[in-house]
ZAMARGU-4260 file (C-alpha; in steps of 0.2 Angstrom, whole numbers, plus 5000, padded with zeros to 4 digits):
<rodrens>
0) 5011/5029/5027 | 4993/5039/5024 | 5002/5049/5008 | 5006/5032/5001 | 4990/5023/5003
5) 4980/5037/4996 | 4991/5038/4980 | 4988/5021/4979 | 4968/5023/4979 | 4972/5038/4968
10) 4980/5028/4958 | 4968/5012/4955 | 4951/5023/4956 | 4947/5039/4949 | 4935/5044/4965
15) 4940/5033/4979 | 4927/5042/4991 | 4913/5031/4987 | 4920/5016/4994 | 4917/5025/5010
20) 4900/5020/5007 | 4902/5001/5009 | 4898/4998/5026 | 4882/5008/5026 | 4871/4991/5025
25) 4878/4984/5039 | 4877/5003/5048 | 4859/5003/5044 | 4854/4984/5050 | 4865/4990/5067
30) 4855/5003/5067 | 4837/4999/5065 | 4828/4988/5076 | 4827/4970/5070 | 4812/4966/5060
35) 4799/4955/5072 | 4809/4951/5087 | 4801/4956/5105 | 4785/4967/5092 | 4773/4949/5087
40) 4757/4959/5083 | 4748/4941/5080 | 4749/4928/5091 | 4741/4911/5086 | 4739/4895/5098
45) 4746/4883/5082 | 4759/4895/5080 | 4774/4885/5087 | 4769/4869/5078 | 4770/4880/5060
50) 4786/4885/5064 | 4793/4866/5068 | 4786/4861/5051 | 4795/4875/5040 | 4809/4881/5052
55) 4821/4869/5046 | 4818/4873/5027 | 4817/4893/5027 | 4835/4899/5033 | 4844/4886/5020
60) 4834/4894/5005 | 4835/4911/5011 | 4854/4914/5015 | 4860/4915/4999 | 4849/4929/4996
65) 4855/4938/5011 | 4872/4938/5003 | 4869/4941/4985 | 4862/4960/4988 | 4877/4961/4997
70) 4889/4958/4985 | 4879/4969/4973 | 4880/4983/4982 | 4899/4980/4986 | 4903/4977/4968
75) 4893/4995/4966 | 4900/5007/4977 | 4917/5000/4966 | 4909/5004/4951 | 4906/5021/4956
80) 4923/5024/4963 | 4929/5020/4944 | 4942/5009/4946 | 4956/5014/4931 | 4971/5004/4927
85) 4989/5015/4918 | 4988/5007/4898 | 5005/5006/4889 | 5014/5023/4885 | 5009/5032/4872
90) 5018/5048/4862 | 5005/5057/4851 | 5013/5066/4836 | 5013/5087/4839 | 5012/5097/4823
95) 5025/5114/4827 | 5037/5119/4822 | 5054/5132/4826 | 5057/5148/4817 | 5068/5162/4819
100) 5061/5178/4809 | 5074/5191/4802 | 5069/5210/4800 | 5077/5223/4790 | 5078/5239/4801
105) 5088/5249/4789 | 5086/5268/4786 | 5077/5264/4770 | 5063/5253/4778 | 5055/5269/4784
110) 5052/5276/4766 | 5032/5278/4765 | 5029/5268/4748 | 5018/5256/4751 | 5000/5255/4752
115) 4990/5247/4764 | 4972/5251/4766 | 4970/5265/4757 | 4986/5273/4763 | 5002/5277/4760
120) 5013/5270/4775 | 5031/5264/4779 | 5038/5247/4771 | 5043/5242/4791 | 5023/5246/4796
125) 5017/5237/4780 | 5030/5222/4785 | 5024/5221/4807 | 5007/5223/4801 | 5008/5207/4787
130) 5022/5197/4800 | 5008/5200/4815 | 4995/5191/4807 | 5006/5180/4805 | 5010/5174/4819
135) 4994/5174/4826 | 4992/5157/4815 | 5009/5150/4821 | 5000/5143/4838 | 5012/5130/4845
140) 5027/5137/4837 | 5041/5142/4844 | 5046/5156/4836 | 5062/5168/4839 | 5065/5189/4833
145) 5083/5195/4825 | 5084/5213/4819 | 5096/5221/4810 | 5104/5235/4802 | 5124/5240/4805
150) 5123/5223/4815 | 5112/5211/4820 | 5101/5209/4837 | 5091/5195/4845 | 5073/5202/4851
155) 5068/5188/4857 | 5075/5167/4858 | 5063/5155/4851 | 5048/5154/4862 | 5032/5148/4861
160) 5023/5165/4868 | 5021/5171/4853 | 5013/5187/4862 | 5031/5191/4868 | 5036/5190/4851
165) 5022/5204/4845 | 5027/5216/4858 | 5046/5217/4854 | 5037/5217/4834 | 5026/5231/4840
170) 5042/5240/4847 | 5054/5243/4831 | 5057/5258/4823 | 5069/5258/4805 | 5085/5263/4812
175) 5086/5255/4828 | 5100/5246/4824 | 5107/5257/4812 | 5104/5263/4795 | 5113/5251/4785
180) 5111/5233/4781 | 5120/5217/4787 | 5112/5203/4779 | 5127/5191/4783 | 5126/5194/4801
185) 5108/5191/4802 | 5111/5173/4792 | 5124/5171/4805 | 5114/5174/4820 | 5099/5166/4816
190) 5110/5150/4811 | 5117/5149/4830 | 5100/5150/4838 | 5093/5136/4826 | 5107/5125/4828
195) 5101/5118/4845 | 5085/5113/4836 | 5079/5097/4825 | 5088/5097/4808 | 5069/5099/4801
200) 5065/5113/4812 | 5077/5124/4807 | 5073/5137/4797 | 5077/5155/4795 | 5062/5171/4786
205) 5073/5184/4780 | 5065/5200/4774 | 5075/5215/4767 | 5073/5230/4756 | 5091/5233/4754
210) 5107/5227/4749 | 5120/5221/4761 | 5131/5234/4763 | 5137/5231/4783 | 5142/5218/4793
215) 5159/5206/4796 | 5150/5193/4783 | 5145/5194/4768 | 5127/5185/4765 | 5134/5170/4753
220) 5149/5167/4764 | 5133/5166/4780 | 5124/5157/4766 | 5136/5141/4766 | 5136/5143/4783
225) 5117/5138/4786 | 5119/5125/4772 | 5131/5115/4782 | 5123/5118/4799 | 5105/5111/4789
230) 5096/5129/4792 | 5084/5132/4776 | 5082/5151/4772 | 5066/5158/4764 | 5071/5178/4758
235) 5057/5192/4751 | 5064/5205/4745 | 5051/5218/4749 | 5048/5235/4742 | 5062/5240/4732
240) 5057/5257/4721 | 5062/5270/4731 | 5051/5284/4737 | 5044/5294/4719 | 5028/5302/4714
245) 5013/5302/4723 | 4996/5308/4722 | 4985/5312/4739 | 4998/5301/4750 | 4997/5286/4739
250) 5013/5281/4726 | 5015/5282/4708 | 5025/5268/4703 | 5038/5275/4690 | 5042/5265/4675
255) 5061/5261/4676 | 5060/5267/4694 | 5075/5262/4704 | 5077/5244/4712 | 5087/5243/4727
260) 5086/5226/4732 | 5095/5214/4727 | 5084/5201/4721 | 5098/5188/4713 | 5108/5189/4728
265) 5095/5181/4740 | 5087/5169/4729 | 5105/5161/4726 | 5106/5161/4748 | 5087/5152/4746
270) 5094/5140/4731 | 5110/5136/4742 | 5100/5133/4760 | 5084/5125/4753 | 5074/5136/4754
275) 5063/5149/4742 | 5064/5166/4734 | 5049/5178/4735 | 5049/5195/4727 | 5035/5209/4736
280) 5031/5226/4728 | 5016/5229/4740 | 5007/5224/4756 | 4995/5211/4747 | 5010/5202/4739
285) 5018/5201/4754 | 5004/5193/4763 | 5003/5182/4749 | 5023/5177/4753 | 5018/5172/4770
290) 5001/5164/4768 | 5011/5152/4756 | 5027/5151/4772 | 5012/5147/4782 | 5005/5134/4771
295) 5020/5124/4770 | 5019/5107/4777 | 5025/5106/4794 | 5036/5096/4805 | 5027/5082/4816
300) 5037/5081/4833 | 5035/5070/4848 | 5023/5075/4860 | 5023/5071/4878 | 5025/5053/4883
305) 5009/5050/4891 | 5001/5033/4901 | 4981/5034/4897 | 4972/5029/4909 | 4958/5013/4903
310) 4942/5014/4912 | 4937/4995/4922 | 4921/5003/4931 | 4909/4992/4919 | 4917/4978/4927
315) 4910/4976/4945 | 4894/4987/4937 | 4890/4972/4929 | 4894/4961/4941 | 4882/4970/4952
320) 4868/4969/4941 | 4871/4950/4940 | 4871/4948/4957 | 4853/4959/4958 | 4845/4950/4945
325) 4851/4933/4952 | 4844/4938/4970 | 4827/4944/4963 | 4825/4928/4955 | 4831/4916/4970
330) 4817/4929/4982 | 4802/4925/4968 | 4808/4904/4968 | 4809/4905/4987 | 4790/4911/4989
335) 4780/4900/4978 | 4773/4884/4988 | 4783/4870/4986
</rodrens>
């Protein structure tokens, strides 16, 4: 009985202690001694006939004053407990979005041709480094990890602890999940864990150096798959020429150097799903690739049904000040001579 009565004050006033403080004018008149009573510091002999003349007209303009203070301070200690009354139900849009990413970890990944700050390094470290700042924009994502090489692997579901989803990033090495490349399977993968989500939210990063080569489907066969569950793919193809010349660590591209990607082949899976090609040769296109990804316009979801809360305190804080105003002005009227 107690729980329920306070959820109830909980309920209708944000700080339901201060009503506590109500019965504090009749504590302190209880307490204090009256004023006058058995303490006359001035007795007259025409005192009694004084009080016959104006005792009958004194209590009858006074008493309303006597109540209006009151009421004043009643209606204040309720002001100051904030009464709040529950508004309709509201659902404010939340910009996010789901994404699964799809990493090459082929053998060929770990060929050091690519040039990132002044040095040479692996296509897989240019590709964590460019994909990490990526994800530090993607706050209120959810975002999920596939991997693949001979077959596909799910790092990580989609979640929106995007820091879970670094430190599995952090964690590959090319060849973890075998040297070749299965690009069907990863189609195929990432469309199963996207299809419990929104039709707009389902969307699939693909990025390979490769060609596929491995795996039980082959990428357009995965491709029409995604189609018909409604899961856009956006493939880069990154890298590409191969290990070849290079001077103090950093590469010499080669003209008619090798391409071992193939390029046709995952911008028909982007055409097919709705989604978009990209083509990078180095760390700066790439970044380019997913500043672009990052810019597109995002799905606005539902948010949280939520019941506002509409403040009422100026309510009895004007009614207080009314009921001042209006005994300060009765007290002057009373004491001017009749």
């Amino acid at each position: 009985m107690i729980d329920a009565w306070r959820d109830a004050l909980l309920q209708l006033f944000a700080w339901p202690g201060w009503l506590l403080a109500l019965p504090l004018p009749w504590l302190v008149r209880w307490l204090l001694p009256p004023a006058g009573g058995q303490a006359t510091a001035l007795r007259v002999p025409w005192g009694e006939r004084l009080i016959a003349v104006g005792g009958n007209a004194g209590p009858a303009r006074t008493r309303p004053i006597g109540l209006l203070p009151l009421l004043a301070w009643s209606l204040l200690c309720v002001a100051a407990a904030r009464p709040q009354q529950l508004g309709e139900i509201v659902q404010p849009p939340q910009t996010s979005r789901s994404l699964m990413l799809a990493l090459d970890l082929s053998g060929s990944m770990d060929e050091r041709d690519i040039e990132l700050n002044g040095r040479a390094v692996s296509r897989l470290t240019a590709a964590k480094a460019v994909i990490a700042d990526f994800l530090e924009r993607r706050h209120g994502d959810r975002v999920g990890l596939i991997v693949f090489g001979d077959r596909a692997y799910a790092l990580t579901p989609l979640t929106r602890d995007l820091d879970t989803v670094q430190e599995q990033l952090d964690g590959t090495v090319a060849g973890l999940a075998g040297r070749a490349t299965a690009i069907g399977d990863a189609i195929a993968l990432g469309t199963k864990r996207l299809q419990a989500q929104p039709a707009e939210q389902r969307l699939l990063i693909l990025l390979t150096d490769g060609i596929s080569n491995a795996g039980a489907l082959d990428p357009p066969k995965a491709a029409a798959i995604a189609r018909d569950a409604g899961v856009r793919i956006h493939t880069i193809a990154f890298g590409g020429y191969g290990a070849g010349l290079s001077v103090f660590g950093v590469p010499i591209r080669m003209p008619g150097g090798a391409d071992t990607t193939d390029e046709e082949g995952l911008r028909r899976i982007a055409e097919l799903t709705g989604g978009r090609a990209y083509v990078a040769r180095d760390a700066d296109q790439l970044k380019g690739i997913y500043a672009e990804i990052d810019r597109l316009e995002p799905v606005k979801l539902p948010g949280q049904r939520l019941r506002p809360k509409i403040e009422r305190y100026p309510w009895p804080l004007g009614g207080a000040i009314a009921c001042a105003l209006l005994a300060l002005l009765l007290r002057r009227s009373a004491r001017r001579p009749a």
